[in-house]
C-alpha positions as CSV (number, residue, x, y, z in Angstrom):
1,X,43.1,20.4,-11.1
2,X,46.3,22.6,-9.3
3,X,43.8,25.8,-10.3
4,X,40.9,24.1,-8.9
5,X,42.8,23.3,-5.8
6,X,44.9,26.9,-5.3
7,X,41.2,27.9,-5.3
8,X,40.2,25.5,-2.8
9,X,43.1,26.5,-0.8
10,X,41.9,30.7,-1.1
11,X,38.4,29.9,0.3
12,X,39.3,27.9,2.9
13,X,41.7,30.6,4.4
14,X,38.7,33.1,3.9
15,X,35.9,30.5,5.8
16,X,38.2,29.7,9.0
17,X,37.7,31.5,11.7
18,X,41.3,31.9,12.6
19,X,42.8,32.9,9.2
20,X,43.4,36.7,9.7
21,X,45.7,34.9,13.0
22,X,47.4,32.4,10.6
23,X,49.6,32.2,7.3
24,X,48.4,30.4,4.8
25,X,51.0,27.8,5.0
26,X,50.7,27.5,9.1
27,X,46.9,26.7,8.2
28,X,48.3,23.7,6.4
29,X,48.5,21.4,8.8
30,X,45.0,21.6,10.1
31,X,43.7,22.1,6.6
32,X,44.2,20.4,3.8
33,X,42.5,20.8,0.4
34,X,41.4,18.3,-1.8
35,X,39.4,17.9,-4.8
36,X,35.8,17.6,-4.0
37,X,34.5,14.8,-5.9
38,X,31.1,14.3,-4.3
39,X,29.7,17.8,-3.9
40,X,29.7,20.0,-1.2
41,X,29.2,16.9,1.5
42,X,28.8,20.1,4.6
43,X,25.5,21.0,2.9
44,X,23.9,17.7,2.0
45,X,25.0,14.0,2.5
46,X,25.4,11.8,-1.0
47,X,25.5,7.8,0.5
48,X,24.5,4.4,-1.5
49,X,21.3,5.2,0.4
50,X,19.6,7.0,-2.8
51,X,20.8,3.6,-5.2
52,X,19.7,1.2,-2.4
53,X,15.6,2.7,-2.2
54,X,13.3,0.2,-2.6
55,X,11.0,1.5,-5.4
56,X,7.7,0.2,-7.5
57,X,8.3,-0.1,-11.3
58,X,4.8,-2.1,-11.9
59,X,1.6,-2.2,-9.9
60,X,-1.9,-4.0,-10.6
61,X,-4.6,-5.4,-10.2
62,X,-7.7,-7.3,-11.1
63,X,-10.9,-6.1,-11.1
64,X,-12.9,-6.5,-8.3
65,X,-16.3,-9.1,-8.7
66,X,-18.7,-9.9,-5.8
67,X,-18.5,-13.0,-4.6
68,X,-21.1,-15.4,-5.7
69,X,-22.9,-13.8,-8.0
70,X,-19.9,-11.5,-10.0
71,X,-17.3,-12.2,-13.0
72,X,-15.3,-14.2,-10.8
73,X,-17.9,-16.5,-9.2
74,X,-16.4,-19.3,-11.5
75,X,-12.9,-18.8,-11.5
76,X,-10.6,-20.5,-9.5
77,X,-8.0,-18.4,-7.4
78,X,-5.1,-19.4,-9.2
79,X,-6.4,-18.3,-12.2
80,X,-7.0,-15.2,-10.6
81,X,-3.5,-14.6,-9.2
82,X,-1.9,-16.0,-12.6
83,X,-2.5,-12.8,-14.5
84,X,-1.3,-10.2,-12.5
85,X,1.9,-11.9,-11.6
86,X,2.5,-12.2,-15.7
87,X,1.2,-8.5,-16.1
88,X,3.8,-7.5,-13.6
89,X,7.0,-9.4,-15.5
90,X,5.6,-8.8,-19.4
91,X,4.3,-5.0,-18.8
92,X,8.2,-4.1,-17.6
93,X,9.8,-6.7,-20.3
94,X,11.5,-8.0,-17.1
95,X,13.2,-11.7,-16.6
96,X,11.1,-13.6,-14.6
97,X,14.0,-15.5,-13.3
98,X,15.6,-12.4,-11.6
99,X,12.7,-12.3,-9.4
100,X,13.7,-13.2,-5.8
101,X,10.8,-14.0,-4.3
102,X,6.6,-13.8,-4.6
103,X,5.1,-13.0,-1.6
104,X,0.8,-13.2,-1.8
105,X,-1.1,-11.8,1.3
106,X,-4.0,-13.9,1.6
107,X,-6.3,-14.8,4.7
108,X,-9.3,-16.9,3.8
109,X,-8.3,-20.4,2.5
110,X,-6.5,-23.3,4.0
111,X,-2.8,-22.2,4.5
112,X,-1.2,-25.2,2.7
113,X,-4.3,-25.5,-0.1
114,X,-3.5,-21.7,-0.7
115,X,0.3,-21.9,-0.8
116,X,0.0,-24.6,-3.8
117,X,-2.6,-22.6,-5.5
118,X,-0.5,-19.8,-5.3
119,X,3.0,-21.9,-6.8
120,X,1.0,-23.1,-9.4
121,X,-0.4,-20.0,-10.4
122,X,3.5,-18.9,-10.7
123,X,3.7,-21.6,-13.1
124,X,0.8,-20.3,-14.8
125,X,2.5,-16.8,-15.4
126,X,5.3,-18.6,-17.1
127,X,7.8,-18.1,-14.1
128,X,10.7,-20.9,-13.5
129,X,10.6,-23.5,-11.0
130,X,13.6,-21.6,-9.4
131,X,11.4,-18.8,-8.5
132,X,10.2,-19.1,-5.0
133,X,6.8,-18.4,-3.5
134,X,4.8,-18.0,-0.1
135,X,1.9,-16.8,1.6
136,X,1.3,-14.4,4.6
137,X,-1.6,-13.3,6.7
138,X,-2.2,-10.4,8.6
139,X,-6.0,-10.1,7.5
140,X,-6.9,-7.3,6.0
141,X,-3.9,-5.7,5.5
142,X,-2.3,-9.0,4.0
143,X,-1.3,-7.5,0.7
144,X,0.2,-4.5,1.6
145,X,2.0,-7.1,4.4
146,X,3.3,-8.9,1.4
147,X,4.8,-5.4,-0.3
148,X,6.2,-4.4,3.0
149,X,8.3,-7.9,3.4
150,X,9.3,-8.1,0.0
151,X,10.7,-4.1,0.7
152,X,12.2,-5.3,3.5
153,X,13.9,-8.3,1.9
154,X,15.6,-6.1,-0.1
155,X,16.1,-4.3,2.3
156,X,18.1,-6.4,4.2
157,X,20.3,-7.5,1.0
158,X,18.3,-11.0,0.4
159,X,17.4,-10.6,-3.2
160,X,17.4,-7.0,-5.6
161,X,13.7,-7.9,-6.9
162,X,10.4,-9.3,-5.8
163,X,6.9,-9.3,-6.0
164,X,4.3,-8.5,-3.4
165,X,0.5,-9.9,-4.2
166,X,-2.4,-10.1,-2.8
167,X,-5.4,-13.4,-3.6
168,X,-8.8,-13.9,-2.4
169,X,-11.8,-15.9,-3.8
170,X,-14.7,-15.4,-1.0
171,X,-16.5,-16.7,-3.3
172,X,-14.4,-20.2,-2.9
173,X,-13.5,-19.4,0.6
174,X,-16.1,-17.8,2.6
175,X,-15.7,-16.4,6.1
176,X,-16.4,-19.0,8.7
177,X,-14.6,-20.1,12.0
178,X,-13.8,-24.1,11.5
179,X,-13.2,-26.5,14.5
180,X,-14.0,-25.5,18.5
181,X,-12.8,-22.8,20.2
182,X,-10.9,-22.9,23.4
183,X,-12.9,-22.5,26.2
184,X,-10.5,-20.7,27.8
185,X,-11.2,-17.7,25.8
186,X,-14.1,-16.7,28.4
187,X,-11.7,-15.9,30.9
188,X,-10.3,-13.0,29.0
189,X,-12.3,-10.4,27.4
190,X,-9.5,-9.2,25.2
191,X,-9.1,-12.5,23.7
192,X,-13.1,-12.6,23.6
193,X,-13.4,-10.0,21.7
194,X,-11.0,-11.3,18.9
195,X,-13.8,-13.5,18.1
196,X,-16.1,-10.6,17.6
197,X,-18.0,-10.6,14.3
198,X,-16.7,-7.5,12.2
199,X,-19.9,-5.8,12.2
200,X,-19.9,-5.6,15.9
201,X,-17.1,-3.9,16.1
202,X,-18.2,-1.2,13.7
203,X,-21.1,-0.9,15.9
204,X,-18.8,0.0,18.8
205,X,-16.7,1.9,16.9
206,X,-19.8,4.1,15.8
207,X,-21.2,3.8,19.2
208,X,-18.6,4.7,21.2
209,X,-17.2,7.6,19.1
210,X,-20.6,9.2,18.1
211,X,-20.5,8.3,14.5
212,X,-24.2,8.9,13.0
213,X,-26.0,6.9,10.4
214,X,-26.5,9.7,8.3
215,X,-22.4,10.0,8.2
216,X,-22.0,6.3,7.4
217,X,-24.7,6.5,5.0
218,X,-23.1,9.7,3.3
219,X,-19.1,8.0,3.1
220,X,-20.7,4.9,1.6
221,X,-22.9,7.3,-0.9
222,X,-19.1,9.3,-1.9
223,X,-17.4,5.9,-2.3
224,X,-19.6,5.0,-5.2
225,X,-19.7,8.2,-6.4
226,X,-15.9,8.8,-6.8
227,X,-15.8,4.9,-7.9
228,X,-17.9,6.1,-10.5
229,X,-16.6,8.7,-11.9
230,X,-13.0,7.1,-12.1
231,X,-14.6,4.1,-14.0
232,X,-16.1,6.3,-16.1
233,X,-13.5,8.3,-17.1
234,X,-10.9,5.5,-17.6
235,X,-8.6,6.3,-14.1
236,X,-9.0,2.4,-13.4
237,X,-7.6,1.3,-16.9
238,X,-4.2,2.0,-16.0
239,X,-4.0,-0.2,-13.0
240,X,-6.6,-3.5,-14.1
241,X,-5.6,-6.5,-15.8
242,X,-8.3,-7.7,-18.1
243,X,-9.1,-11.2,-17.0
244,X,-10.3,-14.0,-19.2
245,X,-12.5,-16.3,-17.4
246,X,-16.1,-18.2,-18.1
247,X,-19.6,-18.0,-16.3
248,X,-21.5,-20.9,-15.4
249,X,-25.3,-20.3,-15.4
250,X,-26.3,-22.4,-12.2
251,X,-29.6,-23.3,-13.7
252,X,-27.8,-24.9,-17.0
253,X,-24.6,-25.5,-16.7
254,X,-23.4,-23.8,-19.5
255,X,-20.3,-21.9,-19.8
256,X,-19.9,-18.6,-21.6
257,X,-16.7,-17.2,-22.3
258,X,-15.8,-13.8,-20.9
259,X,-13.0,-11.1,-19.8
260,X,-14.0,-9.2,-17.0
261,X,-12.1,-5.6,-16.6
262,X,-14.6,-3.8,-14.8
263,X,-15.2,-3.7,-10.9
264,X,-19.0,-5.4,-10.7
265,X,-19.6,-3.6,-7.4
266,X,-20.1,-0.1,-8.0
267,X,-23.1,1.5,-8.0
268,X,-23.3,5.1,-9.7
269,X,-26.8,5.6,-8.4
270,X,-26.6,5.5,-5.0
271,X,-28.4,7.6,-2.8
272,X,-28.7,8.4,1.2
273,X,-32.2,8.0,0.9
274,X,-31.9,4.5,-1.1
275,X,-29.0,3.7,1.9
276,X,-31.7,4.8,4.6
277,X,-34.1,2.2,3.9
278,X,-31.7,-0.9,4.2
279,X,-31.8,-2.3,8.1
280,X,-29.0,-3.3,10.1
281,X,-27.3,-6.1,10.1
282,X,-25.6,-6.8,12.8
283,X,-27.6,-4.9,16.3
284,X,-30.7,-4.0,16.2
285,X,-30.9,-0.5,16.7
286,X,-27.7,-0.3,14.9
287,X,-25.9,1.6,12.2
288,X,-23.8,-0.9,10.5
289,X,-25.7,-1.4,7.2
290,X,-24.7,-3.8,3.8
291,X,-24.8,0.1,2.1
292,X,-22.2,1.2,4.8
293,X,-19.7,-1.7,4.7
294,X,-17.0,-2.5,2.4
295,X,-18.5,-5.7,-0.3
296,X,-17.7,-9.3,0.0
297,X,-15.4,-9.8,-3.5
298,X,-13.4,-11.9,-5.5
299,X,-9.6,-11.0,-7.0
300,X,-6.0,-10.5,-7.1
301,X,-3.6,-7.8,-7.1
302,X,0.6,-7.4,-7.4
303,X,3.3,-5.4,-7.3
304,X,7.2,-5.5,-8.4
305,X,9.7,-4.0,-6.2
306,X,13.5,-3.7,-6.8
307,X,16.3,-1.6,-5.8
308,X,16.5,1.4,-7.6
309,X,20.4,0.8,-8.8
310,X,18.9,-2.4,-10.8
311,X,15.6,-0.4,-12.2
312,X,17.9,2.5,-12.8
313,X,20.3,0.2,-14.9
314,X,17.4,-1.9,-16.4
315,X,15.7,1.6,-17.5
316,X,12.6,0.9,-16.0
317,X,10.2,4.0,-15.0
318,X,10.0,4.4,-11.4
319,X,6.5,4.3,-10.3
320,X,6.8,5.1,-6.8
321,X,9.5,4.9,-3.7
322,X,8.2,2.5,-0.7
323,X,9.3,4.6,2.3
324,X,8.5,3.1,5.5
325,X,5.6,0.6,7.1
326,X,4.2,0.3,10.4
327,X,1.5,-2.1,12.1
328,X,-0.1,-1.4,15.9
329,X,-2.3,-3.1,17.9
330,X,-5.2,-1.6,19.3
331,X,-8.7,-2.7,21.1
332,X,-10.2,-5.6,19.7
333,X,-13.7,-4.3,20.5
334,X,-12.9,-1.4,18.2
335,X,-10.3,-2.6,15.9
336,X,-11.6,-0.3,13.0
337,X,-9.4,2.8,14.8
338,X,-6.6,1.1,13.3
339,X,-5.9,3.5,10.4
340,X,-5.9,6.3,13.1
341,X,-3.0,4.9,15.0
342,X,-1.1,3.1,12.7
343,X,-0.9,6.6,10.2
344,X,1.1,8.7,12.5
345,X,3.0,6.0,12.8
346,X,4.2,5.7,9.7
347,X,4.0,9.0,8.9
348,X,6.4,10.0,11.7
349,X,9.0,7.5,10.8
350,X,9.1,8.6,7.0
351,X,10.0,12.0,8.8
352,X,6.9,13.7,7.7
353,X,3.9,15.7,9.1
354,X,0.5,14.4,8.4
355,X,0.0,17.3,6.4
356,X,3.0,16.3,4.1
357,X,0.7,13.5,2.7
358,X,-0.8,14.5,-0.3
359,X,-3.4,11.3,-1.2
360,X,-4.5,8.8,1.3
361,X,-6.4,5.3,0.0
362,X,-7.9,4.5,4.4
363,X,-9.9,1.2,3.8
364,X,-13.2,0.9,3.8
365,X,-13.9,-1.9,6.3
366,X,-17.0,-0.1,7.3
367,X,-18.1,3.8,6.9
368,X,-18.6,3.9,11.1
369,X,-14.0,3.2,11.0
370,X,-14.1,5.0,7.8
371,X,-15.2,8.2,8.9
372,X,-14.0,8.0,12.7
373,X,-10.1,7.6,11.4
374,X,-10.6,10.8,8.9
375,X,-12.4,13.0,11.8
376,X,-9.6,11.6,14.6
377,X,-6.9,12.6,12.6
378,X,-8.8,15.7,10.9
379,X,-7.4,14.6,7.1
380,X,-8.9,16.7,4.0
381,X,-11.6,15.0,2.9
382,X,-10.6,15.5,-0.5
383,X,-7.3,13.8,0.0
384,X,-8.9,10.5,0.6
385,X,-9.8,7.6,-1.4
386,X,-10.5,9.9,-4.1
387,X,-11.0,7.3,-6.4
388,X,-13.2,5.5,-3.9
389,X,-13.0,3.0,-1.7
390,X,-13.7,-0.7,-0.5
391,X,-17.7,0.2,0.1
392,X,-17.9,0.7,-3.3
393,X,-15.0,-1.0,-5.1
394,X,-14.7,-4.6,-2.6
395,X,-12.9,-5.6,-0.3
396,X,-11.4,-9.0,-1.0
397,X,-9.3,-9.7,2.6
398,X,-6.2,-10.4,1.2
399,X,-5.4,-8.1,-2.0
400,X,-7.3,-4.8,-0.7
401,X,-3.3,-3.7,-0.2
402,X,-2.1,-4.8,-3.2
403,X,-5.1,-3.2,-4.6
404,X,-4.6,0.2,-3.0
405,X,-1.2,0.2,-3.7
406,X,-2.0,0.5,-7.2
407,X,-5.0,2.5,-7.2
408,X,-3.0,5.0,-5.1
409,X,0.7,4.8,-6.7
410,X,-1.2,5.4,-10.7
411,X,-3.2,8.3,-8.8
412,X,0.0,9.9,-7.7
413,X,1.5,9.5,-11.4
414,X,-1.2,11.5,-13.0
415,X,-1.2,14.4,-10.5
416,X,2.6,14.9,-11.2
417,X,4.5,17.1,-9.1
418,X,1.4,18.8,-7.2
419,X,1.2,14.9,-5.3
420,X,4.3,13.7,-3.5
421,X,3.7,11.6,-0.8
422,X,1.0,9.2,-0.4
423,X,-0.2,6.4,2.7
424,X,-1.9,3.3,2.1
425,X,-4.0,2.0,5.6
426,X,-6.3,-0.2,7.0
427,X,-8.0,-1.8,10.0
428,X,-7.1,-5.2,11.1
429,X,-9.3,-8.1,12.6
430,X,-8.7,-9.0,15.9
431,X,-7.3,-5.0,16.9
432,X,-4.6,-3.6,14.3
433,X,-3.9,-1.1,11.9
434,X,-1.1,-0.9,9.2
435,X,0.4,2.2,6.8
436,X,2.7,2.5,4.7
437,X,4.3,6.0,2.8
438,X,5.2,6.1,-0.3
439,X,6.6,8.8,-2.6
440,X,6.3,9.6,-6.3
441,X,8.9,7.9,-8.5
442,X,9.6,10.8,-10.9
443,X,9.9,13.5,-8.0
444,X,12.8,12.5,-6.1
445,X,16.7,13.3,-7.3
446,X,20.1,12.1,-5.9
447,X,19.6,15.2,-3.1
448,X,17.0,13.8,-1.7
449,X,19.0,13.0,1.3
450,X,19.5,16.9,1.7
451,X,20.0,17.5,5.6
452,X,20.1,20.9,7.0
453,X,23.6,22.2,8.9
454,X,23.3,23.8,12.0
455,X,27.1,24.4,12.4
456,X,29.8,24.9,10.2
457,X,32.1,27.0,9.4
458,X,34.0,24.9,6.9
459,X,33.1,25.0,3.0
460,X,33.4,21.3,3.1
461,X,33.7,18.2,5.9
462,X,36.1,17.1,2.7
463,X,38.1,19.9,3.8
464,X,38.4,18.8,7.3
């Protein structure tokens, strides 16, 4: 150590400006050496930061079923939500009392109705009655709304480990307005417009921006395409939970066991041509088609988050780093430009470029939002959804974040080091967009809060 220091004490003399002016010993007072235990702290910063990241060890998922008439037509939603929660805690070998809290984005069912279902299906995944649970809904983007509070929960020091999830049966719970609405609403259009059916919107979206038929028709033709293809190779395997579940046949009754572990939606055949015969749904010279919107689907999604001191310590692999989260509001009337706003958002506050992002999953909500976000904020096509989307895959309201967390964080995992950074989005009913960044587990090291020093002349601010 009195070498190490001596040595210390010969650099130092060297690196300040005044030394030729001062003795060795004069330059005492001002400097004084020390052992550096931490580095050289002038040419990067080591804090708790890098122990205190909030990081995914297990992400997944359901497969997706069309409501009504898919594999999950007679399942109820806790029995959807059950396995993925257990799948989460048995997967990483994890103590399902250490979990802080289970937050589920969900946005079709009766608030209270759904916070039971969603406690019992707790139960169901063998966790203890000292495990809390609750819901949230910011529509669409309700799941990834659930990851971002439980990363913020941690965040804030409330709990080390919780569980972000996502549940929605439209098959049990279909879109509909219940009771009156307040007349007052005429007297506003902004408020008006909240009440704007979906569709509409994508019609003003495609209106309003100059987004072609032929373009909708084309996204929605790549979605199943790329859906395809990842099915068929086995990209999907990694991230869904095989379900087991029964099918009624409406004409009997009869039930018929089944596990469903396949996304029902896809269709590898699609075509433009097939796409350009269907007739618009919701204008009547419009563009907003069933081809060229996201489907109507049943399912359930989650994903565990600690700090990375605890996964670190409890050996888990890190699947990815949550890095920041933004939601915006924008114009009812268009609200599928969400994506387009919320992005550089989030992007900006992760400290990034938009060209630092190597994968995007942009929902689907409708190929008219779809395309207009990817032109606005000229992405590389072959960035996004390269597994497929929502138009192809389904959008069930409340898990489509959950659900693109995983699809996008296992992704990310098999391109290795060439994929670093990645950004989950999507349009929000009623005018808003979220995004959140995330970063590759295995690519980030105990530097990564490397700064760059403009001026120094010291060797070390230990030095100081």
């Amino acid at each position: 150590m009195e070498k190490a220091i001596n040595r210390q004490q010969v650099l130092l003399q060297h690196l300040n400006p005044s030394a030729s002016s001062f003795s060795l010993h004069q330059n005492n007072s001002a400097l004084s050496a020390s052992a550096c235990l931490a580095g050289d702290s002038a040419a990067y910063q080591r804090t708790n930061v890098f122990g205190d990241d909030v990081v995914i060890v297990a992400a997944y998922r359901t497969a997706l079923c069309k409501s009504k008439r898919g594999g999950f037509k007679d399942t109820y939603p806790d029995d959807l939500l059950a396995p993925v929660l257990r799948a989460v805690i048995e997967k990483t070998n994890l103590n399902p009392s250490e979990v802080g809290d289970i937050v589920v984005g969900t946005v079709l069912a009766p608030g209270s109705q759904r916070a039971s279902e969603c406690r019992m299906a707790a139960f169901y995944a063998g966790f203890p009655e000292t495990v809390p649970v609750r819901t949230v809904n910011r529509q669409c983007s309700s799941g990834l709304q659930a990851v971002a509070d439980v990363a913020a929960a941690i965040k804030a020091g409330f709990y080390e480990i919780g569980i972000g999830a996502g549940l929605e049966s439209m098959t049990t719970n279909p879109m509909a307005w219940e009771g009156s609405v307040n007349p007052r609403v005429k007297q506003m259009e902004q408020a008006q417009n909240c009440l704007l059916p979906m569709g509409i919107t994508s019609e003003n979206v495609a209106h309003r921006f100059g987004v072609t038929r032929q373009e909708q028709d084309q996204a929605a033709v790549e979605s199943h395409r790329k859906a395809a293809a990842a099915t068929a190779s086995g990209k999907f395997k990694d991230e869904i939970v095989p379900v087991a579940t029964k099918i009624v046949d409406p004409k009997t009754g009869d039930e018929k066991p089944v596990t469903i572990s396949v996304d029902d939606g896809i269709r590898a055949n699609t075509s433009v041509s097939d796409l350009g015969k269907l007739k618009p749904v919701f204008k009547k010279n419009g563009t907003t088609t069933a081809g060229n919107s996201s489907q109507v689907s049943d399912g359930a999604g989650a994903v565990l988050l600690m700090k990375r001191s605890v996964a670190m310590r409890k050996g888990l692999p890190i699947l990815g780093v949550f890095r920041t989260f933004a939601a915006v509001g924008v114009d009812p009337a268009i609200m599928g430009v969400g994506p387009a706003v919320a992005i550089p958002a989030a992007v900006k506050s992760a400290g990034l470029e938009l060209d630092d992002v190597d994968l995007f999953e942009i929902n689907e909500a409708f190929a008219s939002q779809f395309v207009y976000c990817q032109k606005k904020l000229e992405l590389d096509p072959q960035k996004i959804n390269v597994n497929g989307g929502a138009m192809a895959i389904g959008h069930p309201l409340g898990v489509t974040g959950a659900r693109c967390v995983a699809t996008l964080l296992h992704e990310m995992k098999r391109r290795g080091k060439d994929c670093r950074f990645g950004v989950v989005s999507m349009c929000i009913g009623t005018g808003m967009g979220a995004a959140a960044v995330f970063e590759r587990g295995d690519c980030v090291d105990e530097l990564c809060n490397a700064r760059k020093v403009e001026t120094n002349s010291l060797l070390s601010k230990d030095a100081r």
